[in-house]
RODO-2510 file (C-alpha; in nm, 4 decimals, decimal comma):
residues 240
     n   res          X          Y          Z
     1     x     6,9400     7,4953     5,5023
     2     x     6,8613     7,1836     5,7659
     3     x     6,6694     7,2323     6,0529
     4     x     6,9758     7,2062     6,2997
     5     x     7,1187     7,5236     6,0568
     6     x     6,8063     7,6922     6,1287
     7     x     6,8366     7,6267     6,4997
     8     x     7,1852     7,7902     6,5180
     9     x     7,0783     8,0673     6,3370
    10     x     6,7892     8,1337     6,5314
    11     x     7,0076     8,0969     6,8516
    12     x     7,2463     8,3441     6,6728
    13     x     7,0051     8,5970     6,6383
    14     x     6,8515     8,5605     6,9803
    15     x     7,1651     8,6394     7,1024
    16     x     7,2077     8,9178     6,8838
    17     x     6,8955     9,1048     6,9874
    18     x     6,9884     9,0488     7,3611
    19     x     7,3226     9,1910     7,3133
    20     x     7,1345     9,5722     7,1298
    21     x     6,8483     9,5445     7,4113
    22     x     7,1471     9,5588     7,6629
    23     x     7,3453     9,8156     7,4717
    24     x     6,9970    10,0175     7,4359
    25     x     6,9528     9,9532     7,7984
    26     x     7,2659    10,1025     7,9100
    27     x     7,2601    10,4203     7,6665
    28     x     6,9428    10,5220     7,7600
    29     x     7,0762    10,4953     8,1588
    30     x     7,4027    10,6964     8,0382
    31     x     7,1283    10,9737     7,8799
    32     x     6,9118    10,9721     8,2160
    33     x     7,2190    11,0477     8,4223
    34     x     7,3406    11,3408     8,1626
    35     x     6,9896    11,4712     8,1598
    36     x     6,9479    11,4925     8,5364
    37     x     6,9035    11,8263     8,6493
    38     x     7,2199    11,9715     8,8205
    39     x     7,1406    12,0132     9,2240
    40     x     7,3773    12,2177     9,4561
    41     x     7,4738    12,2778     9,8073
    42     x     7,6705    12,5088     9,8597
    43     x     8,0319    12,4047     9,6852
    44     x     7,8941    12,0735     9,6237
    45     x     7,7015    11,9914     9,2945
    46     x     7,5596    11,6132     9,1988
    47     x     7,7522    11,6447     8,8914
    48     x     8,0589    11,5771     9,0828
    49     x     8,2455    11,2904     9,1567
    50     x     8,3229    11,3511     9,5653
    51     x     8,5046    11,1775     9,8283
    52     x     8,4181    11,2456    10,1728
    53     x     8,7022    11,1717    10,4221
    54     x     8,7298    11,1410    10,8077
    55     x     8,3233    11,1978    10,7989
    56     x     8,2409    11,0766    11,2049
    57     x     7,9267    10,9919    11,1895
    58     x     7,8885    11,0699    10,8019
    59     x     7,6342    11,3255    10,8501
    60     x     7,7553    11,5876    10,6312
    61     x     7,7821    11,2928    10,3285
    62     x     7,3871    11,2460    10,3925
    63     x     7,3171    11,6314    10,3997
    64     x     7,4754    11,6439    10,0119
    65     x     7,2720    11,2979     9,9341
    66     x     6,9470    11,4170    10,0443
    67     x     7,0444    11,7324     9,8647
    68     x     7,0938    11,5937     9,5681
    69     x     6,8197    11,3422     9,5857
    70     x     7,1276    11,0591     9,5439
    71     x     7,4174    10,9672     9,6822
    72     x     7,5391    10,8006     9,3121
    73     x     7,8299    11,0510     9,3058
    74     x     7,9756    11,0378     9,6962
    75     x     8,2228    10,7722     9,8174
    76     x     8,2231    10,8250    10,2167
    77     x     8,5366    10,6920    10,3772
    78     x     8,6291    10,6886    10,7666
    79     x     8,9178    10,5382    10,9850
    80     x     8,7010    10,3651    11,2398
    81     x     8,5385     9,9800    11,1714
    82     x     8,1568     9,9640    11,0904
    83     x     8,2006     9,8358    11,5251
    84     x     8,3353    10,1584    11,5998
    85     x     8,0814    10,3331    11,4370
    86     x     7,8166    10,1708    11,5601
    87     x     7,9537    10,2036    11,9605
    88     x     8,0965    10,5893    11,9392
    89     x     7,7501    10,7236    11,7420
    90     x     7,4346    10,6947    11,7897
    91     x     7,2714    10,7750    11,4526
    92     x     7,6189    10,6087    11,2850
    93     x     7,4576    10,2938    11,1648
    94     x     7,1582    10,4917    11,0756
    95     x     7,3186    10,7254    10,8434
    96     x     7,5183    10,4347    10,6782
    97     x     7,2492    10,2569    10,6142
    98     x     7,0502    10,5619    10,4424
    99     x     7,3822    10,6467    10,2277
   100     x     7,3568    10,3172    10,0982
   101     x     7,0166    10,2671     9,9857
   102     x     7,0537    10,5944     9,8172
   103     x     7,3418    10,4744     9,5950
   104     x     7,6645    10,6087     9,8249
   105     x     7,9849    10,3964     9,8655
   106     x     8,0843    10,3953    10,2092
   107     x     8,4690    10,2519    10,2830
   108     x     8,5292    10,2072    10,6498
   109     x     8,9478    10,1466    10,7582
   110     x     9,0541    10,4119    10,5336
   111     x     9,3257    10,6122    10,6573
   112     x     9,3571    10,9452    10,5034
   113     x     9,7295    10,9452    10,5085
   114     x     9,7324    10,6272    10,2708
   115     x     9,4170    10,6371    10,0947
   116     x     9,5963    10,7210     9,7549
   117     x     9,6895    10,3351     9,7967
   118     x     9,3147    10,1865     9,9532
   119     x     9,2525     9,8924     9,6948
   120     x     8,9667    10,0700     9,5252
   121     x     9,0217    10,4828     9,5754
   122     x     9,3539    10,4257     9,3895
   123     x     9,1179    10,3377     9,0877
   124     x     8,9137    10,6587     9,0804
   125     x     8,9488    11,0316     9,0614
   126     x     8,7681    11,2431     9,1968
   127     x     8,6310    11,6269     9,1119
   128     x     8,6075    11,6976     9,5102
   129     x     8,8257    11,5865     9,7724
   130     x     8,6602    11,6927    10,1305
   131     x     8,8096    11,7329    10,4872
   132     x     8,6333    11,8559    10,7448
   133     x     8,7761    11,9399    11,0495
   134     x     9,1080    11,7283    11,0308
   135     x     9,2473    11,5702    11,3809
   136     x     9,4118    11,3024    11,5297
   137     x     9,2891    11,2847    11,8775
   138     x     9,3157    11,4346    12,1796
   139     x     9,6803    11,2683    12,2621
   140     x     9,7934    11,6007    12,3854
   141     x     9,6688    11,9393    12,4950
   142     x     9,5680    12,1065    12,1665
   143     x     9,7968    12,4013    12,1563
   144     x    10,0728    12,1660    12,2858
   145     x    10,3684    12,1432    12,0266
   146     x    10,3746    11,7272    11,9862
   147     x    10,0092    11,8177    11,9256
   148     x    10,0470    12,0569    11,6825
   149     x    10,3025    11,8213    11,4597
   150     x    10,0798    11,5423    11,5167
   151     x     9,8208    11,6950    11,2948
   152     x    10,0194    11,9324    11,0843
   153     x    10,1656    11,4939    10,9415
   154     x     9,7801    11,4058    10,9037
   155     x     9,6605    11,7608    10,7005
   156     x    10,0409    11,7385    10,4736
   157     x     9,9420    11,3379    10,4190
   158     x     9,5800    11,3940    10,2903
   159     x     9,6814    11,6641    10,0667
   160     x     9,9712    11,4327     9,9218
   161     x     9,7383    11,1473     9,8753
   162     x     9,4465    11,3552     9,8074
   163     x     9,6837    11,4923     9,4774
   164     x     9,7220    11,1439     9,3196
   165     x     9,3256    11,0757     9,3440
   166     x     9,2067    11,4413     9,2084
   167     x     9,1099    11,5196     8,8796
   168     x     9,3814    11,7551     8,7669
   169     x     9,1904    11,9540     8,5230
   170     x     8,8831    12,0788     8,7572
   171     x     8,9466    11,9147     9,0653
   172     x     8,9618    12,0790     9,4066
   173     x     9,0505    11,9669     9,7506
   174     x     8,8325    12,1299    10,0711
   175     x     8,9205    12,1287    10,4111
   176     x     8,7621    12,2682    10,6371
   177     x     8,9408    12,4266    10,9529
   178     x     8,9372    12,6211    11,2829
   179     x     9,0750    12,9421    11,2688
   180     x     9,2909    13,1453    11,5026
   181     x     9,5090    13,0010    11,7765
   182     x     9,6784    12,7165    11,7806
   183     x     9,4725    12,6033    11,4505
   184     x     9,7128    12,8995    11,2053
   185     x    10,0014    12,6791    11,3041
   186     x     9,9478    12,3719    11,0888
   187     x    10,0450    12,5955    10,8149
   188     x     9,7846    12,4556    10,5590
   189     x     9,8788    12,6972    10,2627
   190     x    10,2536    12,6459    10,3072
   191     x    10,2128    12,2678    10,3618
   192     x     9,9911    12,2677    10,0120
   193     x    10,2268    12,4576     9,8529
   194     x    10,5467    12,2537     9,9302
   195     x    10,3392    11,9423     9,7524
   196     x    10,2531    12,0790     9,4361
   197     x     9,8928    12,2396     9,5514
   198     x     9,8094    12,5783     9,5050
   199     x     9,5258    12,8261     9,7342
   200     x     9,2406    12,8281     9,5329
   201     x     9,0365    13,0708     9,7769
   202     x     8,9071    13,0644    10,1416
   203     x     8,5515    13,0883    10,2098
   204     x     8,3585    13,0681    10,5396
   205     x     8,2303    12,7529    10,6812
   206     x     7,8632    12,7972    10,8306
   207     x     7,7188    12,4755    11,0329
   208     x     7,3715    12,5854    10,8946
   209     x     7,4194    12,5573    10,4823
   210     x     7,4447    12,1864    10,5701
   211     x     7,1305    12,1172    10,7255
   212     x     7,1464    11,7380    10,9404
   213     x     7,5303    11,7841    10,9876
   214     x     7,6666    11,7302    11,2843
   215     x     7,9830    11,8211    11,3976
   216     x     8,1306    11,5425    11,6863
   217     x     8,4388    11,5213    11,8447
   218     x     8,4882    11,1166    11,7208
   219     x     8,7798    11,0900    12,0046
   220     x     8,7763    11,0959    12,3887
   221     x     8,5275    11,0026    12,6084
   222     x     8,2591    11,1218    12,4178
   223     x     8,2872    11,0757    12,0769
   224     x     7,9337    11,1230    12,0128
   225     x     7,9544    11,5151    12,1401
   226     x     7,9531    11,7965    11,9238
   227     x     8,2621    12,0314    11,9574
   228     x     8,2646    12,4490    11,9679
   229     x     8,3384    12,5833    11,5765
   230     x     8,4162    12,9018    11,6843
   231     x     8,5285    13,0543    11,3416
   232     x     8,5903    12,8197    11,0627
   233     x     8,6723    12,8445    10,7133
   234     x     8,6927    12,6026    10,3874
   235     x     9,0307    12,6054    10,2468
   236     x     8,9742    12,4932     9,8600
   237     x     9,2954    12,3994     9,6844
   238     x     9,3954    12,3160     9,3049
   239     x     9,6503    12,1489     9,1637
   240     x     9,9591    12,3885     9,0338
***
């Protein structure tokens, strides 16, 4: 064999060992991740694959992370601009900034009724689709009817474009809702059921299993304010 043989080799097998340390490297991070300890809140696990949607000023997506000790698992999405943000809350920026160094993916410009076709979202599935507290702005008086169609369009286009981006098998999709007048007359159930989704269970919604979570109005004058819950439930559905 001639030196310059000998030199190819070597730079053969140099390669070669690179190539296992990587592949070493990225099994032992696959058997980290499967032999993390399973943390909960509530409906939420870190096991699960979530999307937040609509989240204001994505407090409720940092209550799961610091639950969970990561935020490896959560894509948080919103409507408004990282601007908007930044001018309608005042710990907006803050909470961005925290989901992101703990591993979150946070997608600003996403619109709920199209998300199924947002560049990256149509890529993924998720085990938990979440809601909370679906609205589109306070164009009318609440119990008004061009009010009431207004959102029963936004809650019937989530759930359709929620469907595409769920895991059929053991996904879910939660939103989370006012109850009583004029909030009965979206007809969630109804508008699930015409798409394919069936009512997996209802379950109250208490403020205080999601400590750091604040509820804000995200329209109006003062965005930044917290509205009255009143009673509120989680509405979880499945795929048929």
């Amino acid at each position: 064999m001639t030196k310059e043989d000998e030199g190819e080799s070597y730079e053969l097998k140099s390669e070669n060992d690179e190539e296992d340390d990587e592949t070493d490297e990225s099994d032992e991070e696959e058997e980290e991740v499967e032999a993390e300890e399973e943390k909960w809140r509530k409906h939420y696990s870190s096991k699960q694959r979530i999307l937040l949607v609509g989240d204001g000023d994505f407090s409720f997506s940092l209550c799961l992370a610091r639950a969970f000790g990561s935020a490896r698992n959560i894509v948080a999405s919103t409507l408004d601009t990282q601007e908007n943000i930044a001018s309608k809350y005042n710990n907006g920026i803050r909470n961005v900034r925290e989901l992101e160094e703990m591993g979150c993916l946070v997608l600003f410009g996403v619109d709920a009724k199209k998300m199924s076709q947002h560049f990256f979202l149509k890529t993924q599935r998720f085990h938990r689709i979440v809601y909370n507290f679906p609205h589109v702005g306070f164009l009318f008086r609440e119990d008004s009817y061009c009010q009431i169609q207004l959102n029963r369009k936004l809650v019937k286009e989530f759930l359709r474009n929620s469907k595409v981006l769920l895991r059929k098998e053991e996904g879910e999709i939660h939103i989370t809702h006012k109850e009583g007048e004029p909030y009965n007359k979206w007809d969630l159930v109804r508008k699930a059921e015409k798409i394919g989704l069936v009512l997996h269970e209802i379950v109250p919604f208490c403020k205080y299993d999601y400590p750091g979570y604040d509820h804000k109005r995200a329209h109006g004058r003062n965005p930044d304010d917290p509205f009255n819950l009143g009673d509120c439930s989680t509405y979880k559905f499945r795929v048929t």
